[in-house]
N, C-alpha and C positions, 0 to 999 in steps of 0.2 A: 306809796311806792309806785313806782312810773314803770313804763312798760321795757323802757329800757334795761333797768335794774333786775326787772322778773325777768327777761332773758338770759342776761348774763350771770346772773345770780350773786351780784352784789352789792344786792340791797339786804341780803339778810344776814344777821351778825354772826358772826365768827364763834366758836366753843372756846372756851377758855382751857388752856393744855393745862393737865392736873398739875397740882405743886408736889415739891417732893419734902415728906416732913423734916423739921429740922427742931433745934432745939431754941430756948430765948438766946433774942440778939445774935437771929442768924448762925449759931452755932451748931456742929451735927450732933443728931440725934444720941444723948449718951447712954443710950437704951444697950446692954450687952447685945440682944438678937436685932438690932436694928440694920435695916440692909446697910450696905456702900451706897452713896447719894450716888457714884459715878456709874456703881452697876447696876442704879435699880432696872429693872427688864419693864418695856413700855406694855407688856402683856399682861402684868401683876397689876390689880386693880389700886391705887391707890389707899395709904392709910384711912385718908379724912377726904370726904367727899368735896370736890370743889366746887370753888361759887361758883354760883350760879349769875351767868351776866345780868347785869339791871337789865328790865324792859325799857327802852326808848321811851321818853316821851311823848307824852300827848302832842299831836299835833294842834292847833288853835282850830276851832269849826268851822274857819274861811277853807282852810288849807286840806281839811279832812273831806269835806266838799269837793274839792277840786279833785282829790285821789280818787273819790267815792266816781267821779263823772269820768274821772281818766280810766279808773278800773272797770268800766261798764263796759260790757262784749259789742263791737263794732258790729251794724250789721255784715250780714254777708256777703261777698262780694266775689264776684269770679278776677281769679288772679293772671293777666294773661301771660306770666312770665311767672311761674311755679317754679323753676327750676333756680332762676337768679334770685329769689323769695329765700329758700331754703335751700342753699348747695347740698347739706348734711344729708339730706332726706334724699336728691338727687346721688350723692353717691350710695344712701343704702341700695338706693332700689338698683340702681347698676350691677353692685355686686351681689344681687338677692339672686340665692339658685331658681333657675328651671323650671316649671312641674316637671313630671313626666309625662306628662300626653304629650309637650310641646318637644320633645324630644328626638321625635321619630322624623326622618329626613327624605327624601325621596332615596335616597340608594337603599336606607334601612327599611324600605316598604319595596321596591325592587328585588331586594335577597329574600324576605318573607315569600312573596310571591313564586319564585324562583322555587324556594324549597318547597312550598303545596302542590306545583307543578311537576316536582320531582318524588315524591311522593305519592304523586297520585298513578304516573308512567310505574312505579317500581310495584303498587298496588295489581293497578290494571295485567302488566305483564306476569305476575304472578299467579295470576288465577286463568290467564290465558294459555302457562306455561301448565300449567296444573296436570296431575295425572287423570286418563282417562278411568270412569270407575267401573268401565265396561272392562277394560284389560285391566283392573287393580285385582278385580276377582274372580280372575281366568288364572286356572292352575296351570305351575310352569310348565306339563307337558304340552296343553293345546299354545304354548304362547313359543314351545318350539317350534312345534308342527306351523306356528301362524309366520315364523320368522320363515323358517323353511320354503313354503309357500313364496311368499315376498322374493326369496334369494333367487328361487327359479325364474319366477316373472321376470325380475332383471337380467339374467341372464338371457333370457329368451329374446328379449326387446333389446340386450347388448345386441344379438348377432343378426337381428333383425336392420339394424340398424349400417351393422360391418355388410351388410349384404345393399343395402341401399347405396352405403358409398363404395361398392364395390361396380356397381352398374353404373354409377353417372362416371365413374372413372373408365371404365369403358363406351359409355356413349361420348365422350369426349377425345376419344385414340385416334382419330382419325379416319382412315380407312375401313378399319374395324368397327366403327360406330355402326353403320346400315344396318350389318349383321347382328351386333350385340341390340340395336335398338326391337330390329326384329324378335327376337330372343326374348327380349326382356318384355315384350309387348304380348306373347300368347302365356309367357307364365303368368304374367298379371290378369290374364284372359279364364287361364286354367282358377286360378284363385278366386279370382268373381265367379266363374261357372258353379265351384264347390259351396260357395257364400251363398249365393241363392239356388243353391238346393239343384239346379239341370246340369249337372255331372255328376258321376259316382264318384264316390273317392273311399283310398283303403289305405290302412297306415295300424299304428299301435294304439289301444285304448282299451275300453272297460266296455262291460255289460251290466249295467244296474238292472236289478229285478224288483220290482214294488209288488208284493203278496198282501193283501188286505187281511185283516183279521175277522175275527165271528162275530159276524153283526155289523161291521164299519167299513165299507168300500173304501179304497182310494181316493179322496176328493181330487179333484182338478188343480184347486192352488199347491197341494204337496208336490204332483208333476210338474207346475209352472216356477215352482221354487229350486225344485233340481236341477232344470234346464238356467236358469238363475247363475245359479251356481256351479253349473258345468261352462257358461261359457264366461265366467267370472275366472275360473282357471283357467282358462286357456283352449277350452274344446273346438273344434275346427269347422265339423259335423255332425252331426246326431240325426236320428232318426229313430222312433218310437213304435213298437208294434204289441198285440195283445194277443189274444190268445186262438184267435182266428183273423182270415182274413191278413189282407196284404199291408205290409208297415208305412208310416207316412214319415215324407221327410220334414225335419223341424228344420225355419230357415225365420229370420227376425220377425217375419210377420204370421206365424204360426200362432194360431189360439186355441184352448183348450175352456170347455164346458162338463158339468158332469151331467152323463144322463139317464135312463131311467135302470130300475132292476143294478146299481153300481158300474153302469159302463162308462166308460168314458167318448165325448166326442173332440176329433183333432180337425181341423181344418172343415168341420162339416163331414167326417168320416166316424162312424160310430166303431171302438174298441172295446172287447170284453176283457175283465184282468185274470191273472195277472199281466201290469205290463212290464214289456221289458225296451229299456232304452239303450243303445249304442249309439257312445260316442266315441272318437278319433282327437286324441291329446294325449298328453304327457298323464300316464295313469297314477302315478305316485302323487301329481299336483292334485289329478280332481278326488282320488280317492279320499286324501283329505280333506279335500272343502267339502264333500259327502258328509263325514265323519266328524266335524266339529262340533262342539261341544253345543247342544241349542241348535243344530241345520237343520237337514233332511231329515238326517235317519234318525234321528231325536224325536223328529216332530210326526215321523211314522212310528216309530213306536208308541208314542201316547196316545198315538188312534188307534193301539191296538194289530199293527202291520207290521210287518219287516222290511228291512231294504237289501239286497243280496248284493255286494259286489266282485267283479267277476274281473281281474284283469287279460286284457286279451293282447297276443304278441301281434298278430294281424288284426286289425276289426275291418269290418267292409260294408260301410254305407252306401246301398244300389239303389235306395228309391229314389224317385226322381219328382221333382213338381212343373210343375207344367211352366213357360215361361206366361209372364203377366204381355197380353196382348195392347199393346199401346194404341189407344186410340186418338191424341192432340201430341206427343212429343215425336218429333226427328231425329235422326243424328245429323249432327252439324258436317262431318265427314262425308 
């Protein structure tokens, strides 16, 4: 058989299509359950098995030779036109799907990326946004009093504010500027004098009292943490005295040490306790920040002390601190 043949497939013989039974001399079958010859169904296996084709002939042992050398596997050879060799093959492979690795495109690796990046923002800002768990378990009265707090600060720092644009609107009048400028130049003078501590000043405030308990003085950071907290609400003044002797005024660079026998030392001035502190603010804001829940008066009571607060309709800060004597600065004026 040649190789032609074994492609095409017709070198090999054909089956012989089943016969359909009949009777002698071609006549139909005169069997009563015998099918209709016209209807037999090509499904139903035949009565009488059909022949079987002869086998071909021997070929002569020249010719069988020849198949035997023709049928022998060529060697191998690189084909350099596969495609015009076998179309068949070239168009399986055309219509052969995909994998799926090869599937992914730059936009489909673009949107991927796009989405971990948005994922990662909607993570991030979540835990950013997250509740504090200092205020998660603070009972709702200290988180009115802390709202409270807050409202006044703004309000304070609103009018503080209406009062700044109230004076450049008058230093801008015209004629009226010298004077307003004037004006505006000793209360800002007044203001720093009370800031650091070389003028008196009197206004509304509180008297905190710190009582030590039996056996445990007042340490020094409880007083450095009221004053903390006094000018955290808004205190203006303050000024600390003990139990003799003359009171000192507290001004930003005020320090406190404790010394011996439970006294206290303020600026290098030794005070016996109890002490008591006046300060000049809005007494509802500090008395609160006093009284929160974990402050001062919390953190005196676990040492065994009290804290007494005292609100006062006049309070009157008269100590004075010396001015700091400038040895290398000028004014430029």
């Amino acid at each position: 058989m040649s190789d032609e043949q074994r492609d095409t497939g017709t070198g090999w013989p054909q089956p012989a299509e089943p016969r359909r039974p009949s009777g002698p001399a071609g006549e139909p079958d005169p069997r009563p359950d015998a099918p209709d010859p016209d209807e037999l169904s090509p499904l139903v296996p035949p009565a009488q098995e059909p022949a079987r084709p002869e086998p071909p002939a021997s070929p002569p042992a020249e010719e069988a030779e020849t198949q035997r050398i023709e049928a022998a596997p060529a060697p191998a050879e690189v084909d350099p036109e596969p495609a015009a060799a076998d179309p068949e093959r070239v168009d399986a492979e055309r219509v052969a799907p995909v994998p799926a690795g090869r599937r992914w495109t730059s936009a489909g690796v673009m949107i991927a990326v796009l989405l971990a990046l948005l994922g990662f923002t909607l993570v991030v800002q979540f835990k950013t946004t997250s509740t504090d768990p200092t205020l998660a378990a603070t009972r709702q009265e200290d988180l009115v009093r802390i709202f409270s707090d807050l409202d006044s600060r703004e309000k304070r720092l609103q009018q503080d504010i209406e009062a700044l644009e109230e004076s450049r609107r008058q230093l801008r009048s015209g004629e009226q500027g010298r004077q307003a400028a004037l004006d505006e130049a000793r209360r800002r003078a007044d203001e720093l004098g009370i800031l650091a501590g070389t003028l008196p000043a009197r206004g509304p405030g509180l008297s905190v009292e710190f009582r030590p308990g039996a056996g445990k003085p007042i340490r020094a950071d409880r007083i450095l943490d009221a004053v903390q907290e006094l000018r955290g609400a808004g205190a203006e003044a303050m000024q600390i005295s003990g139990a003799g002797g003359s009171p000192v005024r507290i001004i930003a660079s005020t320090y406190f040490l404790d010394g011996s026998g439970g006294s206290l030392v303020v600026d290098g001035r030794s005070l016996s306790g109890p002490f008591t502190i006046t300060v000049i603010g809005d007494p509802k804001t500090m008395e609160t920040a006093l009284k929160i829940p974990g402050g001062v008066a919390a953190s005196v009571a676990g040492d065994g002390g009290t804290v007494n607060v005292d609100e006062r309709g006049v309070a009157e800060v008269s100590a004075l601190h010396a001015p700091m004597k400038l040895e290398h600065a000028r004014p430029v004026s």
